[in-house]
C-alpha positions as CSV (number, residue, x, y, z in Angstrom):
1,X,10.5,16.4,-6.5
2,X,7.9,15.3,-9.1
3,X,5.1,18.1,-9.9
4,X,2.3,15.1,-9.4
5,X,2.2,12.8,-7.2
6,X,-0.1,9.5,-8.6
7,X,-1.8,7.1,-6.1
8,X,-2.5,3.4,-8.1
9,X,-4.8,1.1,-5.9
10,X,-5.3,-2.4,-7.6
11,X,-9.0,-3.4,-6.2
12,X,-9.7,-6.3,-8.7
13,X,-8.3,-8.9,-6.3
14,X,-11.5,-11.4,-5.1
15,X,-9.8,-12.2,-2.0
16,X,-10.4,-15.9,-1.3
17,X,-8.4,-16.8,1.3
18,X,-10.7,-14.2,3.4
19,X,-13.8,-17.1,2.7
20,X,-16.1,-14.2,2.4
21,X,-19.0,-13.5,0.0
22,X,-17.5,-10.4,-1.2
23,X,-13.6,-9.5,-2.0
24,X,-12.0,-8.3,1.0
25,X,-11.7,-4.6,0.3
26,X,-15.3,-4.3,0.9
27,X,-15.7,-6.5,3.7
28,X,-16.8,-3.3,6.5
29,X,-14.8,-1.9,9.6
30,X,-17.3,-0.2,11.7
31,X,-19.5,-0.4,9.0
32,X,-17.4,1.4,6.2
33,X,-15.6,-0.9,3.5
34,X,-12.0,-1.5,4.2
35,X,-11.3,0.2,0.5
36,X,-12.9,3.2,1.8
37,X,-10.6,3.7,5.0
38,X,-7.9,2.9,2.7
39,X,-9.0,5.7,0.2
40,X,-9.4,8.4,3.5
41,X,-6.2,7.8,4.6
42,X,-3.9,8.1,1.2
43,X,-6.1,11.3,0.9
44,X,-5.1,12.7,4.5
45,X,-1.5,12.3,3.2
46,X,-1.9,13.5,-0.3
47,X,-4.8,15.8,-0.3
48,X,-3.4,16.9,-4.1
49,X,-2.6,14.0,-5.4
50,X,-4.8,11.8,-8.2
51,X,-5.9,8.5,-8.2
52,X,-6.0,5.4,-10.3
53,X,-8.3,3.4,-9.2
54,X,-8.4,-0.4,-10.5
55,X,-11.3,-2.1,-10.6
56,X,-12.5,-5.7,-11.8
57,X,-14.8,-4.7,-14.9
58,X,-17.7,-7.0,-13.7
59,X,-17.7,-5.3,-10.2
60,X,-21.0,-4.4,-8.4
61,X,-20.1,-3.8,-5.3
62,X,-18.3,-0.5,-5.7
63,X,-19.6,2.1,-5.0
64,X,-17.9,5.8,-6.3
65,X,-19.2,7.8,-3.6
66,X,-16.5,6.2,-1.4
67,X,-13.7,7.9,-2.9
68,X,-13.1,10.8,-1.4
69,X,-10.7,12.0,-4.2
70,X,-11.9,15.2,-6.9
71,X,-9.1,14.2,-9.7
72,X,-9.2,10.2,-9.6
73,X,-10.3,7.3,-13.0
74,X,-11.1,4.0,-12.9
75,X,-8.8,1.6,-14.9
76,X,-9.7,-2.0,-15.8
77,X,-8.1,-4.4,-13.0
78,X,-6.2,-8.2,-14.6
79,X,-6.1,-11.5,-13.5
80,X,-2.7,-10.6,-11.3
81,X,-1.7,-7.6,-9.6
82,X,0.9,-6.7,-11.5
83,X,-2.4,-6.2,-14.5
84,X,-3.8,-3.9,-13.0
85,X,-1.1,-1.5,-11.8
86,X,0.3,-2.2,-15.9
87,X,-3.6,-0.9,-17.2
88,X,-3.3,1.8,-14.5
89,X,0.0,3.6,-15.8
90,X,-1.4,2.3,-19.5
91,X,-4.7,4.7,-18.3
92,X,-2.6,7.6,-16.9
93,X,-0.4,8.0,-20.2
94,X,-1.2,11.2,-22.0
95,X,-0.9,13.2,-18.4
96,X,2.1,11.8,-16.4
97,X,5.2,12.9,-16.9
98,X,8.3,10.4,-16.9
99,X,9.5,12.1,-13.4
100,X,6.0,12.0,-12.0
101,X,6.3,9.8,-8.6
102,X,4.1,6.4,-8.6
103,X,3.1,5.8,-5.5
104,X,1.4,2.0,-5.7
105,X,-0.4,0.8,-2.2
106,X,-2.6,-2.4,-1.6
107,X,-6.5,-1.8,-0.9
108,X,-6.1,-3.4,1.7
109,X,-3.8,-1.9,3.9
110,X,-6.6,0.6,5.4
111,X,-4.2,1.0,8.9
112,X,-0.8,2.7,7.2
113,X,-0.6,6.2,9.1
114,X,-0.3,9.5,7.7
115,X,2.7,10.0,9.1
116,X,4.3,7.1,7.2
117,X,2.9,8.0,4.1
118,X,4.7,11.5,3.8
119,X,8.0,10.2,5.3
120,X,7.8,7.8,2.3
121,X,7.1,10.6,-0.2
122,X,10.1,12.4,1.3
123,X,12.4,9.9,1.4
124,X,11.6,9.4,-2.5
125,X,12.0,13.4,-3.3
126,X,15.5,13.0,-4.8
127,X,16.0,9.2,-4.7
128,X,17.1,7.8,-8.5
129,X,15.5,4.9,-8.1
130,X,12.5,4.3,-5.8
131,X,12.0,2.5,-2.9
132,X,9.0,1.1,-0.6
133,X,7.6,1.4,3.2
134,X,9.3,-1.9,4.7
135,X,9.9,-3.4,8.8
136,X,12.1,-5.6,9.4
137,X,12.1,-9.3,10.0
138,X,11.7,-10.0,14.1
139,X,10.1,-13.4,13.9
140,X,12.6,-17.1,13.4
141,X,11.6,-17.4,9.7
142,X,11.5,-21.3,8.9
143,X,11.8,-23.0,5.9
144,X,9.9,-25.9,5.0
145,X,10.7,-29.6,3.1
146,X,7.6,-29.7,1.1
147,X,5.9,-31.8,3.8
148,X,4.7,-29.7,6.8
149,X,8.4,-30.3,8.8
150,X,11.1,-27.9,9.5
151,X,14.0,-28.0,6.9
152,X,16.1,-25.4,7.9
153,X,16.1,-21.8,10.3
154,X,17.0,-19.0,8.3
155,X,19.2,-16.0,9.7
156,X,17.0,-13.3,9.6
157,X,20.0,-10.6,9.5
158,X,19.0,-8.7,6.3
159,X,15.8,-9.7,6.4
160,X,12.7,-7.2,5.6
161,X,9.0,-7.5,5.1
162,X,7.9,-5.3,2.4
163,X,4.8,-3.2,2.8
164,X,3.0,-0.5,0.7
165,X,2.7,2.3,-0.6
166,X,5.8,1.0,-3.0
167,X,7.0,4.3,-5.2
168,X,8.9,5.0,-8.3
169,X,9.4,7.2,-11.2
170,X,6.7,6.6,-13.7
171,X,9.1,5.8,-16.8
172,X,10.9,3.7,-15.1
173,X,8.1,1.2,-13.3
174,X,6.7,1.2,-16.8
175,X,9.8,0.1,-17.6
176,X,10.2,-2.5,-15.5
177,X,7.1,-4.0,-15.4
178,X,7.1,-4.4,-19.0
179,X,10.8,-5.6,-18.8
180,X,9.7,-8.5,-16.3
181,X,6.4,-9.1,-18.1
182,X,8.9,-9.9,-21.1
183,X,11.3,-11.9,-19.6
184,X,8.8,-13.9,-17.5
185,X,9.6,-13.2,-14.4
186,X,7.4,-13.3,-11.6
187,X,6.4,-10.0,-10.5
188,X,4.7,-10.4,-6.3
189,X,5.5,-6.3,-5.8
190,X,7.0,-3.4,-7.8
191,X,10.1,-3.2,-6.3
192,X,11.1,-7.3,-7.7
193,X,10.3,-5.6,-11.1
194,X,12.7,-2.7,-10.5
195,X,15.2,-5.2,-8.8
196,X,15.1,-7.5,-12.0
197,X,16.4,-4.4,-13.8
198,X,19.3,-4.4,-11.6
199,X,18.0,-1.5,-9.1
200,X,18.2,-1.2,-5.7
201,X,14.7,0.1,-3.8
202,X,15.4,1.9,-0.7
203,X,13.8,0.6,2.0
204,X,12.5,3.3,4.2
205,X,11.0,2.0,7.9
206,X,7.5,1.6,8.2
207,X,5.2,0.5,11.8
208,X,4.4,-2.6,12.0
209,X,0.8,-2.1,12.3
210,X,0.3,-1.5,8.5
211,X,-1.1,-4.7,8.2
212,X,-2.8,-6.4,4.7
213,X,-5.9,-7.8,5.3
214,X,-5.8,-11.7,4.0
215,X,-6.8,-14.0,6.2
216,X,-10.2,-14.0,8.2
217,X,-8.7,-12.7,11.8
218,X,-6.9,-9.9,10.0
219,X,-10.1,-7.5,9.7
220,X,-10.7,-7.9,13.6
221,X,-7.1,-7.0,13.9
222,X,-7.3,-4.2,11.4
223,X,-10.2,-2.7,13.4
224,X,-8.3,-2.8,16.6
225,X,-5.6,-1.1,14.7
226,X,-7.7,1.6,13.9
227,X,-9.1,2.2,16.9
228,X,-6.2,2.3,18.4
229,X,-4.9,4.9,16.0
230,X,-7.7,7.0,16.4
231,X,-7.1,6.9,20.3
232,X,-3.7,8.2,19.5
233,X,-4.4,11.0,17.4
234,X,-6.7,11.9,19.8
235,X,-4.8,12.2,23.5
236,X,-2.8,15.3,22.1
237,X,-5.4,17.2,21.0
238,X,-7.3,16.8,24.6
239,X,-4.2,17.9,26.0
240,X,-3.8,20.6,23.8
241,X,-7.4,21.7,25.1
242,X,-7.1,21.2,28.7
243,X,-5.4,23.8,31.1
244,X,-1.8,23.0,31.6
245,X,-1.2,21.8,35.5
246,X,1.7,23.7,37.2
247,X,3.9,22.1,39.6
248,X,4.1,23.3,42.6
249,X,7.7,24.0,44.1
């Protein structure tokens, strides 16, 4: 296992499906920016870890004092994601180390757990190549003719949605994204820029619930998420606290 472990967040995205004033990542969820939940929770999971964060360079509405990291930079965010995660690794150069694990995760996905986070890291420990947090497909999956009808059902055997964090070796995702940046092909994760190297990602099982905020019902959902999360966490502790009961027999 790598020495360091690097957390890149692309935050330069304006988020305009959400219709909001503001990009999405500071839209609040009970009233702290989604980035910021997103921040706390890679920081439960990686309490050593440092961060790269990317930012648009004309942002004001960031604010640093929501990073809760001691060892983290700011890196200037590009017109696509794959930009900013490229000027990220550009930014950490003179300190990581080739074997250093990348860990790359959306701002915002504020819900994935802790628990998820580590398993990921694990799983990645040894792995040559890399590999990403992923569920698979439950839903039909249709595909469309171009003109709002139904052109075919397609077998979902196989079938995975891929999540973040995505993680790889820094060499080789500077590798790849350069290598698909040079051939021209079109880069929507990491892992496609691996794959287009000829690489397999593992796929390691993530919960569901590690939603992307995009549209304007997913921060309501988000928020329930968390909630519900918190909820959780919280039911074993109060049992922890509270006197056993004893059957009687």
């Amino acid at each position: 296992m790598s020495e360091t472990t690097w957390l890149v967040v692309p935050a330069a995205g304006q988020g305009r499906r959400m219709g909001a004033e503001i990009p999405k990542q500071y839209l609040t969820i009970d009233t702290r920016p989604v980035l910021a939940h997103t921040l706390d929770r890679l920081l439960q999971a990686f309490p050593a870890s440092r961060l790269c964060l990317c930012l648009d360079i004309e942002d004001r509405c960031f604010d640093p004092a929501w990073v809760p990291f001691a060892d983290w930079r700011r890196a200037p965010g590009g017109a696509e994601r794959v930009d900013s995660v490229i000027h990220a690794l550009e930014a950490i150069a003179g300190e990581a180390a080739d074997d250093d694990l990348v860990l790359v995760h959306d701002a915002a996905r504020p819900c994935v757990t802790v628990e998820d986070l580590r398993r990921l890291e694990a799983c990645l420990a040894e792995d040559p190549v890399g590999g990403l947090l992923a569920t698979r497909v439950a839903d039909t999956v249709k595909r469309d003719d171009g003109e709002g009808r139904v052109a075919a059902t397609q077998p979902r055997d196989g079938l995975w949605h891929a999540l973040t964090p995505q993680g790889f070796r820094y060499d080789l995702l500077c590798r790849a994204l350069r290598h698909a940046r040079a051939s021209g092909i079109a880069v929507t994760d990491e892992a496609s820029a691996v794959e287009a190297l000829g690489l397999s990602p593992r796929l390691v099982v993530g919960r569901r619930d590690n939603l992307k905020i995009t549209h304007p019902e997913d921060l309501g959902l988000a928020a329930l998420v968390l909630s519900a999360q918190r909820q959780s966490a919280q039911q074993p502790a109060a049992q922890a606290a509270s006197p056993s009961a004893k059957a009687s027999i």
